[in-house]
Jmol script that loads the backbone (N, CA, C; Angstrom):
load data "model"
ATOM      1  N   UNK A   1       0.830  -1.191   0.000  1.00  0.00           N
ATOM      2  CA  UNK A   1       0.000   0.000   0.000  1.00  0.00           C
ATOM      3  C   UNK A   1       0.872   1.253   0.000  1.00  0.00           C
ATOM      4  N   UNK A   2       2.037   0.808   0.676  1.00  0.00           N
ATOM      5  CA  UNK A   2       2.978   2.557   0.726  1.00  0.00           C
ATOM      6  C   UNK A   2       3.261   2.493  -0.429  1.00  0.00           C
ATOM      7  N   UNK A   3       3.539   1.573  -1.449  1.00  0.00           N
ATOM      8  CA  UNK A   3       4.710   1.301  -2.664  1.00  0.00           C
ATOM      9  C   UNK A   3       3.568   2.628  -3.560  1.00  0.00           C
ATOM     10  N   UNK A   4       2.062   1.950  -3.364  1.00  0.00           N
ATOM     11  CA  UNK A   4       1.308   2.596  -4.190  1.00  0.00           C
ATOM     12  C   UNK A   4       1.193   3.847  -3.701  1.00  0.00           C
ATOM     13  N   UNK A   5       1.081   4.322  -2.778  1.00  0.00           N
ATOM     14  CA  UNK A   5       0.996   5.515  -2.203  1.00  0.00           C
ATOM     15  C   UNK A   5       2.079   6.449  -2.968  1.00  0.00           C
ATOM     16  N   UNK A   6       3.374   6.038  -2.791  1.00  0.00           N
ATOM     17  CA  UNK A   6       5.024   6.806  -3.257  1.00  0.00           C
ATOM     18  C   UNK A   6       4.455   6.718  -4.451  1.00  0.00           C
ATOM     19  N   UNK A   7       3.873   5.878  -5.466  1.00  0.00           N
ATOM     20  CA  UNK A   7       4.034   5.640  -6.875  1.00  0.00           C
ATOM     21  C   UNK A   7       3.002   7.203  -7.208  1.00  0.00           C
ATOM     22  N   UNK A   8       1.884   7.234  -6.985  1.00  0.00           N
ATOM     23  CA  UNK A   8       1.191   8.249  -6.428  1.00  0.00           C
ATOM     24  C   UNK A   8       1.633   9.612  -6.492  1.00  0.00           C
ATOM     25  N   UNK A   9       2.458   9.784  -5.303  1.00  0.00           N
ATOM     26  CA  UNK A   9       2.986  11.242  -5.444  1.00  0.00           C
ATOM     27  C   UNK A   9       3.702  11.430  -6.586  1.00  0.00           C
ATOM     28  N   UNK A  10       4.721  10.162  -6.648  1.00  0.00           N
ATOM     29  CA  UNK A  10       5.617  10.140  -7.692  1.00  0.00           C
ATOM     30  C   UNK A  10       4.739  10.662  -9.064  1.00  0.00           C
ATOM     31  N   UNK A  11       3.977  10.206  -9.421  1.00  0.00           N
ATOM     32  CA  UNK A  11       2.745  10.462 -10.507  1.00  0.00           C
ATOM     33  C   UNK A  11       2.413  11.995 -10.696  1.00  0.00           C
ATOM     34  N   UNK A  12       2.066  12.396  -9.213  1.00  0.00           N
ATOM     35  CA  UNK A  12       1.514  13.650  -9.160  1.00  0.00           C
ATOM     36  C   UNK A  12       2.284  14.631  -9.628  1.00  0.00           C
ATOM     37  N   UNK A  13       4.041  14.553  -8.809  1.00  0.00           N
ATOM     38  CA  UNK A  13       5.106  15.463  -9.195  1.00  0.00           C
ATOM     39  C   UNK A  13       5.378  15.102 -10.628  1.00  0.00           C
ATOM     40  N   UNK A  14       5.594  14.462 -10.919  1.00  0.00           N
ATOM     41  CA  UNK A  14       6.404  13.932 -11.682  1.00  0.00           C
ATOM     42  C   UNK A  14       5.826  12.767 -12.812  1.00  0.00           C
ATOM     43  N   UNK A  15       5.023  12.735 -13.741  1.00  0.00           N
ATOM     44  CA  UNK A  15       4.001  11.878 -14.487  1.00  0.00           C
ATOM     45  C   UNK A  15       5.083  11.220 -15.374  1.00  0.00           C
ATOM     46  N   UNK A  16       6.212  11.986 -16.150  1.00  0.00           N
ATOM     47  CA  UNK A  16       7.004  10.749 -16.822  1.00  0.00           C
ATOM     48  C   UNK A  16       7.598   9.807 -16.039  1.00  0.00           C
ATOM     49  N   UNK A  17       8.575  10.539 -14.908  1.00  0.00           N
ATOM     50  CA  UNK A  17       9.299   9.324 -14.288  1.00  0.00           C
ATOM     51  C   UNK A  17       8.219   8.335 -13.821  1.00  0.00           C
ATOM     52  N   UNK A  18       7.224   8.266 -13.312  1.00  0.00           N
ATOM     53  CA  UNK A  18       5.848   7.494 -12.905  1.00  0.00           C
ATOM     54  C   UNK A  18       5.430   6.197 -13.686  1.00  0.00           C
ATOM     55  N   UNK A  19       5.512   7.023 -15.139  1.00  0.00           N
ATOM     56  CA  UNK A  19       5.265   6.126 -15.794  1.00  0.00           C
ATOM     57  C   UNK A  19       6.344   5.473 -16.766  1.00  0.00           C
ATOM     58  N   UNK A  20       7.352   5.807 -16.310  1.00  0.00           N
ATOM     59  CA  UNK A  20       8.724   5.621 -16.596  1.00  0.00           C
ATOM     60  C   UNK A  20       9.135   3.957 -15.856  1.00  0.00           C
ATOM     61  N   UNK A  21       8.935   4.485 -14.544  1.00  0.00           N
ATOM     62  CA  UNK A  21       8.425   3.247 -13.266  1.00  0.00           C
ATOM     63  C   UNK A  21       8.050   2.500 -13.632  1.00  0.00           C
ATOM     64  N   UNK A  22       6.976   2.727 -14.534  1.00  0.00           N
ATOM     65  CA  UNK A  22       5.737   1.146 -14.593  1.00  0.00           C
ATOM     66  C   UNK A  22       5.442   0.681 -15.257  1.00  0.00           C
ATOM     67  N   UNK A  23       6.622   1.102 -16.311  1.00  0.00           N
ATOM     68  CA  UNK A  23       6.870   0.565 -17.655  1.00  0.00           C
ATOM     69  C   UNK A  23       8.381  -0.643 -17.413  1.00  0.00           C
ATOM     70  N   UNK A  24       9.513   0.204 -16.052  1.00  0.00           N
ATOM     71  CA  UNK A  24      10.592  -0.930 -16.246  1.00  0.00           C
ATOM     72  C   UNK A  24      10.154  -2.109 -15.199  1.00  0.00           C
ATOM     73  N   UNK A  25       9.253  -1.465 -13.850  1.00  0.00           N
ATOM     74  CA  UNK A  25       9.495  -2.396 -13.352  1.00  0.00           C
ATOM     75  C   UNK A  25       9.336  -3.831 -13.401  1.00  0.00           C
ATOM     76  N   UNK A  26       8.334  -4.333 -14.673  1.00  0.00           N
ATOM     77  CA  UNK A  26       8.317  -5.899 -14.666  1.00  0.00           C
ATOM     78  C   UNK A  26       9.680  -5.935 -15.683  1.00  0.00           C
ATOM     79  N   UNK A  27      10.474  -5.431 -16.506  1.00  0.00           N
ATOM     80  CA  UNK A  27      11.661  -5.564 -16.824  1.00  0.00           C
ATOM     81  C   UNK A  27      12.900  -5.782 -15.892  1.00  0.00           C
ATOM     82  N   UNK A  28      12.449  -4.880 -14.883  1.00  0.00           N
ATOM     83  CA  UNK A  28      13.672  -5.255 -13.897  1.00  0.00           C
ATOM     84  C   UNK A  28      13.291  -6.723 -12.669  1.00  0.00           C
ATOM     85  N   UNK A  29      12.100  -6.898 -12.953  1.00  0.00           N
ATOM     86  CA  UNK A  29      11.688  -8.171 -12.085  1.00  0.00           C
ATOM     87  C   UNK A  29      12.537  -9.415 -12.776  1.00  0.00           C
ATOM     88  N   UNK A  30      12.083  -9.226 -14.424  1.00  0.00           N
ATOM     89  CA  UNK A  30      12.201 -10.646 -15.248  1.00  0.00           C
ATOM     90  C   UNK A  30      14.038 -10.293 -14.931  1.00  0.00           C
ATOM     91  N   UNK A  31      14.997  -9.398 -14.929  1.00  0.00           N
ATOM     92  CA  UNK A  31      16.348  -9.563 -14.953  1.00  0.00           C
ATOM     93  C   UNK A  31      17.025 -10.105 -13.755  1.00  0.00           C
ATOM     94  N   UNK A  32      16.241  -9.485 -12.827  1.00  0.00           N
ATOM     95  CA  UNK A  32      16.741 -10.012 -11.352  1.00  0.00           C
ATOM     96  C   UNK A  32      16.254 -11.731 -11.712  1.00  0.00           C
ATOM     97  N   UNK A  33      15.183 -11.787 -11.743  1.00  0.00           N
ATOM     98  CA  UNK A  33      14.386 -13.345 -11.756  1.00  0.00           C
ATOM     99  C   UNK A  33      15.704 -14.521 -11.160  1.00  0.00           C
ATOM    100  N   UNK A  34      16.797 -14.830 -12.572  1.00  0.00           N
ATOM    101  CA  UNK A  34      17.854 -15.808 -12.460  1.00  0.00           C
ATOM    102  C   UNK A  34      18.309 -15.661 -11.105  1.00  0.00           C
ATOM    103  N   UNK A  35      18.920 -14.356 -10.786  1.00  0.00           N
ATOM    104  CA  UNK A  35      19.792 -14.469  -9.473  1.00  0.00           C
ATOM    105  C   UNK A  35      18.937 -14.822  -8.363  1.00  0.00           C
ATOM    106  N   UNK A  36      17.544 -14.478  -8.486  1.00  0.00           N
ATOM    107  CA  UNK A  36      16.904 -14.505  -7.389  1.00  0.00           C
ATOM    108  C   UNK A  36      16.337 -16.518  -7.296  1.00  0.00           C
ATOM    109  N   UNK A  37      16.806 -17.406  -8.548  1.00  0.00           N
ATOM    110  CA  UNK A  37      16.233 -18.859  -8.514  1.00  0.00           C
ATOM    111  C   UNK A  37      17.706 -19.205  -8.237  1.00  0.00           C
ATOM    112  N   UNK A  38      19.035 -18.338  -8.759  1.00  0.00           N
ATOM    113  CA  UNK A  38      20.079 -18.919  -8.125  1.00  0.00           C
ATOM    114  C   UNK A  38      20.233 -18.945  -6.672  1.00  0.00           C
ATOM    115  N   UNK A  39      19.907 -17.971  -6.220  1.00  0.00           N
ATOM    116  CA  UNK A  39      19.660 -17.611  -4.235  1.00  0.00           C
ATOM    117  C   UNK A  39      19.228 -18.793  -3.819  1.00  0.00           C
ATOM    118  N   UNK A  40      17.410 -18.867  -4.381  1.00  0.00           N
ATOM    119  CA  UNK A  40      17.519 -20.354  -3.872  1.00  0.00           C
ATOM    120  C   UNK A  40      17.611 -21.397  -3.966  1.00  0.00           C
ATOM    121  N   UNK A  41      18.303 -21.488  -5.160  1.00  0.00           N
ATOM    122  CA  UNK A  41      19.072 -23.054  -4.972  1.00  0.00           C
ATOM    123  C   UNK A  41      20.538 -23.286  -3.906  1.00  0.00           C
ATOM    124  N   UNK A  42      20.997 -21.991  -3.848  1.00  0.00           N
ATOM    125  CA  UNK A  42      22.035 -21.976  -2.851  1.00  0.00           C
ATOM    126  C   UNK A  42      21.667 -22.617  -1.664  1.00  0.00           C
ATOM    127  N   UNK A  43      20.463 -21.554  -1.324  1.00  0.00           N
ATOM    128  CA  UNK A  43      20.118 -21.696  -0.200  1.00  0.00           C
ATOM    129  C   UNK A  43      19.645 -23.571   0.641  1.00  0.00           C
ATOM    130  N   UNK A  44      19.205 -23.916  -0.690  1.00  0.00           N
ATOM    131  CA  UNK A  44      18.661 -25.353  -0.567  1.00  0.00           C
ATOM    132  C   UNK A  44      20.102 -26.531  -0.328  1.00  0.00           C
ATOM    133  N   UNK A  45      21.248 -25.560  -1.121  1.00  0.00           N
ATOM    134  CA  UNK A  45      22.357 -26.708  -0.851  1.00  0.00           C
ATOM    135  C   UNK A  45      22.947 -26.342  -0.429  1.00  0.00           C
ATOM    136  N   UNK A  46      22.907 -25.597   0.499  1.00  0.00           N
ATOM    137  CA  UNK A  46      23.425 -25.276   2.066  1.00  0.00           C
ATOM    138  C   UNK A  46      22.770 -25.597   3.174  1.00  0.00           C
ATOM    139  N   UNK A  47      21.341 -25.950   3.211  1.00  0.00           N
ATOM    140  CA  UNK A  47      20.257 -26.617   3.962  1.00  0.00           C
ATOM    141  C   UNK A  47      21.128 -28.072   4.189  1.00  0.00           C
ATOM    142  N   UNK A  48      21.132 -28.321   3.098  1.00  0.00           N
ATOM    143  CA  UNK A  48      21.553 -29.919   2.695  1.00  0.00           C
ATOM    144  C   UNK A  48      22.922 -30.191   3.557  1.00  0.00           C
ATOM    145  N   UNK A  49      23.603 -29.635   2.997  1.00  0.00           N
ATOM    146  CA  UNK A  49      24.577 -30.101   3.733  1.00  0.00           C
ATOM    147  C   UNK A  49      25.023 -29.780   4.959  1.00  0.00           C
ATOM    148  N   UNK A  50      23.993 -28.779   5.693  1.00  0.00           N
ATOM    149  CA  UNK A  50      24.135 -28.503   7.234  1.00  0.00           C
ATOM    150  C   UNK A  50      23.159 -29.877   7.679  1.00  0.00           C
ATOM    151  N   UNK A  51      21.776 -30.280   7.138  1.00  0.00           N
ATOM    152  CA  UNK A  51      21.474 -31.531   7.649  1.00  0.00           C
ATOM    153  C   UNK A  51      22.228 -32.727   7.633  1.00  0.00           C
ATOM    154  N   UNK A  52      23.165 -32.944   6.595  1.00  0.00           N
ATOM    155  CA  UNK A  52      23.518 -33.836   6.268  1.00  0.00           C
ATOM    156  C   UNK A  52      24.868 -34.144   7.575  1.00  0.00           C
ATOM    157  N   UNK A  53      25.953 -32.816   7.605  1.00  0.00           N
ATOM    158  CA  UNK A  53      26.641 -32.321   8.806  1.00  0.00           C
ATOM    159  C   UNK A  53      25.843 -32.703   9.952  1.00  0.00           C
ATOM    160  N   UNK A  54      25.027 -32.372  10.118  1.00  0.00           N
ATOM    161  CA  UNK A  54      24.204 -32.536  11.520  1.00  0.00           C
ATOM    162  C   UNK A  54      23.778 -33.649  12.192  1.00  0.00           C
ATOM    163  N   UNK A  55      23.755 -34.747  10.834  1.00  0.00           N
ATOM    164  CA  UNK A  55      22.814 -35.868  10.935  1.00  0.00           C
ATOM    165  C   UNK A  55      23.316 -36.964  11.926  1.00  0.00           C
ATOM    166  N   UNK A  56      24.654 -36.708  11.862  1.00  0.00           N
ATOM    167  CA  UNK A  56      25.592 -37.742  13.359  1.00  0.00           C
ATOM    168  C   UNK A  56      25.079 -37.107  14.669  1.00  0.00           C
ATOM    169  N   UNK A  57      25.037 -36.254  15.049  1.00  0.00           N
ATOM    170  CA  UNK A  57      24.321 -35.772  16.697  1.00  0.00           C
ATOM    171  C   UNK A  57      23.347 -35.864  16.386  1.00  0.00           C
ATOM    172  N   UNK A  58      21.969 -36.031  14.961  1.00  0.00           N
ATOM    173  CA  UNK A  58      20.361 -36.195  15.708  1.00  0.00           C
ATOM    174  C   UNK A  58      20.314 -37.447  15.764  1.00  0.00           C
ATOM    175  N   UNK A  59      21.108 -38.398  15.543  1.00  0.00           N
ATOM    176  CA  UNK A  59      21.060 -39.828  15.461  1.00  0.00           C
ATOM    177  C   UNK A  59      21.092 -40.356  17.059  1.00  0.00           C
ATOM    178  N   UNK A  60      22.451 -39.662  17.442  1.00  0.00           N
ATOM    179  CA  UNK A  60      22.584 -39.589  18.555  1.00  0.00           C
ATOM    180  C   UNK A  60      22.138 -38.940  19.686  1.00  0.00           C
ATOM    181  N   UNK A  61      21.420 -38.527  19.383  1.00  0.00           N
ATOM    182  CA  UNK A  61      20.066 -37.733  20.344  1.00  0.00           C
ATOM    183  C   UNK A  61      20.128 -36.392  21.119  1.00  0.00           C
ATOM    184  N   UNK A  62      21.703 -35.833  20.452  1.00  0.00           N
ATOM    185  CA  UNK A  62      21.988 -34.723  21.039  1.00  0.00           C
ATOM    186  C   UNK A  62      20.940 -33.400  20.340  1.00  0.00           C
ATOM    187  N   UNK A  63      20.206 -32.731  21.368  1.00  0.00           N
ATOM    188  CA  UNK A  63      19.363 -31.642  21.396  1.00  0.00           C
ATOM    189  C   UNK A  63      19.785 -30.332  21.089  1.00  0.00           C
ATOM    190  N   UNK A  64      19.417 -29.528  20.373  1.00  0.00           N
ATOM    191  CA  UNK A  64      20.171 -28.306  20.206  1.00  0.00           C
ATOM    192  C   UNK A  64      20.065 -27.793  21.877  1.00  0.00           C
ATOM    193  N   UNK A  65      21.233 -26.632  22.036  1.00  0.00           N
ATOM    194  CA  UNK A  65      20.675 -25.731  23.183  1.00  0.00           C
ATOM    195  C   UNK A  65      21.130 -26.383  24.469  1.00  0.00           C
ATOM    196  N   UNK A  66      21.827 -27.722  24.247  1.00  0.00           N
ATOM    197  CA  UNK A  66      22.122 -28.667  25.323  1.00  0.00           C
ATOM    198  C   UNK A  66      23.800 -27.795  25.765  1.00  0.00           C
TER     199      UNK A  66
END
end "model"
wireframe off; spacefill off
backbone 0.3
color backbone group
């Protein structure tokens, strides 16, 4: 609701940059897109191998926090 609000004033002052805005921003969504499916695949194989790391103490019944 604020995004729309700023977009708004932005509009009011300023009508090209506005629509300048809302013309790139699904351009700049689709460019980010890759880095943002590379993030999480990182993120997933770093999951992995902290469970995988981990998996000797839950076997062994050690509790986090112990």
């Amino acid at each position: 609701m604020l995004s729309f609000m700023v977009w708004l004033l932005v509009l009011f002052l300023c009508w090209p940059l506005a629509l300048l805005a809302l013309v790139l921003w699904p351009l700049a969504w689709l460019v980010t897109l890759p880095f943002r499916l590379i993030g999480i695949t990182f993120d997933a194989m770093f999951e992995l191998l902290r469970a995988i790391v981990m998996l000797p103490a839950r076997i062994l019944g050690s509790a986090p926090g112990r």
